[in-house]
Backbone as CSV, one residue per row, in Angstrom:
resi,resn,N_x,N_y,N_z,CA_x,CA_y,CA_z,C_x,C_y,C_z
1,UNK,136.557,210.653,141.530,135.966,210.811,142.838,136.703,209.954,143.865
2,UNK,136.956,208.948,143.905,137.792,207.449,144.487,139.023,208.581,144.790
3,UNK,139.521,209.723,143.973,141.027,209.775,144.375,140.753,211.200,145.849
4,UNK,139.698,211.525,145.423,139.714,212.368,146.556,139.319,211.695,148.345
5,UNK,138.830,210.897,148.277,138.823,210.239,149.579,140.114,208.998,150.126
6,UNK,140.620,208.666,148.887,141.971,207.832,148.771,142.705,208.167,147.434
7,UNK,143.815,209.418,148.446,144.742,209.869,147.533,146.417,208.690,146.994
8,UNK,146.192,207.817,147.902,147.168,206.666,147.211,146.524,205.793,146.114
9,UNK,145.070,205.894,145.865,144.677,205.098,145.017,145.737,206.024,143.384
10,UNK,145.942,206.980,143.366,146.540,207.299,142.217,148.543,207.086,142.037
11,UNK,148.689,206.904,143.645,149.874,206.036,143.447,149.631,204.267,143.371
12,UNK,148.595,203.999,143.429,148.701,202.774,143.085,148.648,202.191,141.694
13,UNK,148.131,203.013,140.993,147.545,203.123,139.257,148.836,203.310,138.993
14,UNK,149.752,204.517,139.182,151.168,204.822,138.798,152.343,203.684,138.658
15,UNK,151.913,203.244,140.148,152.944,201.850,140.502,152.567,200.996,139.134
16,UNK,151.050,200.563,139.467,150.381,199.316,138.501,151.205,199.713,137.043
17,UNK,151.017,200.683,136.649,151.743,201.263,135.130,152.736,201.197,134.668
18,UNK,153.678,201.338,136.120,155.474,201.115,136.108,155.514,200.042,135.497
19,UNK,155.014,198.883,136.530,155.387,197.536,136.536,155.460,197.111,135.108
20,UNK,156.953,196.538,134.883,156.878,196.021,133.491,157.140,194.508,133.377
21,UNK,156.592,193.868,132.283,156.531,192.744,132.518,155.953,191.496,132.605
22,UNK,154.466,192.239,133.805,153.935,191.593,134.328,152.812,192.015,134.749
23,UNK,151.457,191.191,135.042,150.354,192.206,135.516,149.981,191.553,136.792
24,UNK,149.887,192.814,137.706,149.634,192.075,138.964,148.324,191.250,139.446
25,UNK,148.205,190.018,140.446,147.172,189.333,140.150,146.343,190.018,140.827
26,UNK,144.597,189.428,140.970,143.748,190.669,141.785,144.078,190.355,143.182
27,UNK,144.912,188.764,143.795,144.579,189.164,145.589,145.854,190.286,145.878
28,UNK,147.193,190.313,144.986,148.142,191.420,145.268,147.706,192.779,145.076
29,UNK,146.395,192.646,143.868,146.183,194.150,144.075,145.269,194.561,145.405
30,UNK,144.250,193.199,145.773,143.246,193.896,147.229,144.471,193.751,148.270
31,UNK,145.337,193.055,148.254,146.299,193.335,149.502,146.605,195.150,149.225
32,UNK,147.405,195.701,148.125,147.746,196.640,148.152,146.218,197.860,148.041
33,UNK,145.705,197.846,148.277,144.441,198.816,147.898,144.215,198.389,149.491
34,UNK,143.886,197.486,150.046,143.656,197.316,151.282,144.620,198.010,152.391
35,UNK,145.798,198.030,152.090,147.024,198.749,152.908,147.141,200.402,152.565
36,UNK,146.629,200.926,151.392,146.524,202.241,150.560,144.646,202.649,151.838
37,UNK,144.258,202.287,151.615,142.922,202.736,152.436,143.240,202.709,153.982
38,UNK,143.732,201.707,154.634,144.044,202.271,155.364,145.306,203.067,155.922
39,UNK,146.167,203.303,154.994,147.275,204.104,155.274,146.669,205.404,155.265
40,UNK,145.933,205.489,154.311,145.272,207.137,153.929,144.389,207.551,154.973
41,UNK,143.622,206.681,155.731,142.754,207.280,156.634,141.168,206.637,156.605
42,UNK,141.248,205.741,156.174,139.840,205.313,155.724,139.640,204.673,157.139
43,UNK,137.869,204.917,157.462,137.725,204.883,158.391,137.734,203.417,158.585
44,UNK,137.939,202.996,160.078,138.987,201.367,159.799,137.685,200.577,160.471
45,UNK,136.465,200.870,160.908,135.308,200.445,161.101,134.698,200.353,160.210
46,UNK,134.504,201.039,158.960,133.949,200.581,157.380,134.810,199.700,156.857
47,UNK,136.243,199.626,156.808,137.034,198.719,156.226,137.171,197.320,156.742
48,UNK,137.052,197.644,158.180,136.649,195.704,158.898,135.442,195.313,158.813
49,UNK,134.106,196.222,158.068,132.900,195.524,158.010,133.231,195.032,156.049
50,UNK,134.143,195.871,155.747,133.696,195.526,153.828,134.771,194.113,154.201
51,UNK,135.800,194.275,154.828,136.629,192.739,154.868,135.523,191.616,155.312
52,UNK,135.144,191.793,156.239,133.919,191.027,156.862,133.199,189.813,156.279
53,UNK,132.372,191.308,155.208,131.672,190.897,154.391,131.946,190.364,153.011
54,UNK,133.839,190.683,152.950,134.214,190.002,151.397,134.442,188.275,152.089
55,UNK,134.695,188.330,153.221,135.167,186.958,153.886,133.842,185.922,153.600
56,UNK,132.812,187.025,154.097,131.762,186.147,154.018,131.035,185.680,152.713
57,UNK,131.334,186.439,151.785,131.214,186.632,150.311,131.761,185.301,149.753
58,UNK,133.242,185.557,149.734,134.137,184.445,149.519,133.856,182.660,149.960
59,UNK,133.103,182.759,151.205,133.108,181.363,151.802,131.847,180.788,151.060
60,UNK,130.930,182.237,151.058,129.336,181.507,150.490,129.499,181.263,148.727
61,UNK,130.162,182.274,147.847,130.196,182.002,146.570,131.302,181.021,146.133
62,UNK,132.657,180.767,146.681,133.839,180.485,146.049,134.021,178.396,147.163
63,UNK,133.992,178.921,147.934,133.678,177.576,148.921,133.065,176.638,148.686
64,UNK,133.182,175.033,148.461,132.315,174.070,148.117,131.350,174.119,149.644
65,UNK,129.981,173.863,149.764,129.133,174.030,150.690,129.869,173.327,151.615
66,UNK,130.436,171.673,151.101,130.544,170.685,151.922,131.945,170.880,153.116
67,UNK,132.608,171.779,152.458,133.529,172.345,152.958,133.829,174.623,153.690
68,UNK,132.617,174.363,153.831,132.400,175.577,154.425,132.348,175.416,155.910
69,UNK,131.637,174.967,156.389,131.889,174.668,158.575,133.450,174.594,158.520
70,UNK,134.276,174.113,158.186,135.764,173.856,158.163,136.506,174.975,157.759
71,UNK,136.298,175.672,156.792,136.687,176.778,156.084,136.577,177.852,157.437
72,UNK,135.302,177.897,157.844,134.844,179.256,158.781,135.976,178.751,159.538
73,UNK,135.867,177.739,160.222,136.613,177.121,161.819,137.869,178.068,161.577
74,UNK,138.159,177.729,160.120,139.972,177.827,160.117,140.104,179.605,160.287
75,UNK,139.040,180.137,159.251,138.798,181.605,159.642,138.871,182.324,160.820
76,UNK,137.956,181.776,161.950,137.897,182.166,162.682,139.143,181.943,163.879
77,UNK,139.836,180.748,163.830,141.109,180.112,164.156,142.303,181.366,163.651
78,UNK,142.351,181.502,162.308,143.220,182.469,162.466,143.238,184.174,162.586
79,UNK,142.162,184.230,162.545,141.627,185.632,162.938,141.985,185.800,164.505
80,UNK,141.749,184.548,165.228,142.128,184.887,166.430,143.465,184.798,167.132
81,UNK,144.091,184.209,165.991,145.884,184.115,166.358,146.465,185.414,165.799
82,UNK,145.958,186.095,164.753,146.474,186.975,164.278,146.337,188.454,165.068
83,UNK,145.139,188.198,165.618,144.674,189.424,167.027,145.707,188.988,168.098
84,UNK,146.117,188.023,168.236,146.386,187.635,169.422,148.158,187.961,169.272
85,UNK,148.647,187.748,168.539,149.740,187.790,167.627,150.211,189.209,167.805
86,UNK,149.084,190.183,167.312,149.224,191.973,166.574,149.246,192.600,168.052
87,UNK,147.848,192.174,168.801,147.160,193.180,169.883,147.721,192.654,171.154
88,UNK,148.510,191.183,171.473,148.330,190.768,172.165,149.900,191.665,172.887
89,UNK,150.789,191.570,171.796,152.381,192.828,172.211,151.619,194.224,172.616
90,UNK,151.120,194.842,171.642,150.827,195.557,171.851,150.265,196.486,173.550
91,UNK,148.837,195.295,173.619,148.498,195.089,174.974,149.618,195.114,176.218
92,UNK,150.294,193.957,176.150,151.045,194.049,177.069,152.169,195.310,176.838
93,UNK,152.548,195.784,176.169,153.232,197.103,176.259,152.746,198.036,176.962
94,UNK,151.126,198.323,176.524,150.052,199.136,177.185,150.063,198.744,178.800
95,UNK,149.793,197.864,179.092,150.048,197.444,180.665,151.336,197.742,181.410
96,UNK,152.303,197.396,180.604,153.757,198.195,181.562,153.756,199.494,181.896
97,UNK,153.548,200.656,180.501,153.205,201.388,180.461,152.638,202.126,181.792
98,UNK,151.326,201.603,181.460,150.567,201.655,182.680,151.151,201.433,184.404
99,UNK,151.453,200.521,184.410,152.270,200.449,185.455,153.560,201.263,185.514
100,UNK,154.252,201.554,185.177,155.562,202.614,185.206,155.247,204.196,185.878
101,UNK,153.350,204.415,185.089,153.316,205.869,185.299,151.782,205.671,186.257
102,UNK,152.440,204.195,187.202,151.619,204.140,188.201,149.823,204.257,188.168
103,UNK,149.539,203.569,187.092,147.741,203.599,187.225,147.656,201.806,186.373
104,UNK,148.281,201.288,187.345,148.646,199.845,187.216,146.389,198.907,187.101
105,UNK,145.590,199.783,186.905,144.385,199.222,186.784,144.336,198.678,187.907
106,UNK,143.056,197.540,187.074,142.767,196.915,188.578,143.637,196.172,189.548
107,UNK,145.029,195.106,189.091,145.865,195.087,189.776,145.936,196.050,191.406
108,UNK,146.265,197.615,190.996,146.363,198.233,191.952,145.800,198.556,192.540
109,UNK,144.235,198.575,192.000,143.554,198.660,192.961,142.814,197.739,193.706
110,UNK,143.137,196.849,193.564,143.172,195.803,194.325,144.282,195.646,195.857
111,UNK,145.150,196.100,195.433,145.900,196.519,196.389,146.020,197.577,197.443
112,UNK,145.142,198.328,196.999,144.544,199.889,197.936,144.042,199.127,198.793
């Protein structure tokens, strides 16, 4: 059932099988199952609530208590460099863009 809503999950089993040698550990396999779901199409609003909630999973079961406020900080610290990092080019591409084919936002209209 898994292969009909994520048809790379059966290239990932294939890959996993190749590999000789060695068995891959589980965070290389949720990196790759994580990049397979959303390459395939999985809707990316269910996939940032199950990350979410493995984050939050992770801090409450695997985290010493005493070191959880610190843990989140750093979480949330790089969650926001990494947006800022991905979306922040992006963004500004979107804004030139914008400006080139003249609907420069509020900028311009500010200028009307």
């Amino acid at each position: 059932m898994a292969d009909k809503q994520f048809p790379g999950l059966d290239r990932l089993i294939q890959h996993a099988n190749r590999v000789s040698g060695r068995k891959p550990d589980s965070v290389e396999l949720l990196a790759r199952m994580i990049a397979l779901a959303t390459d395939d199409g999985a809707d990316p609003y269910l996939v940032l609530g199950v990350l979410i909630e493995g984050a939050v999973r992770t801090l409450d079961k695997h985290v010493p208590s005493e070191r959880q406020a610190e843990a989140t900080e750093q979480l949330r610290q790089l969650l926001a460099e990494r947006l800022r990092a991905r979306l922040g080019v992006r963004a500004g591409a979107r804004q030139r863009r914008r400006r080139a084919h003249g609907s420069g936002g509020r900028a311009q209209a500010m200028r009307s």
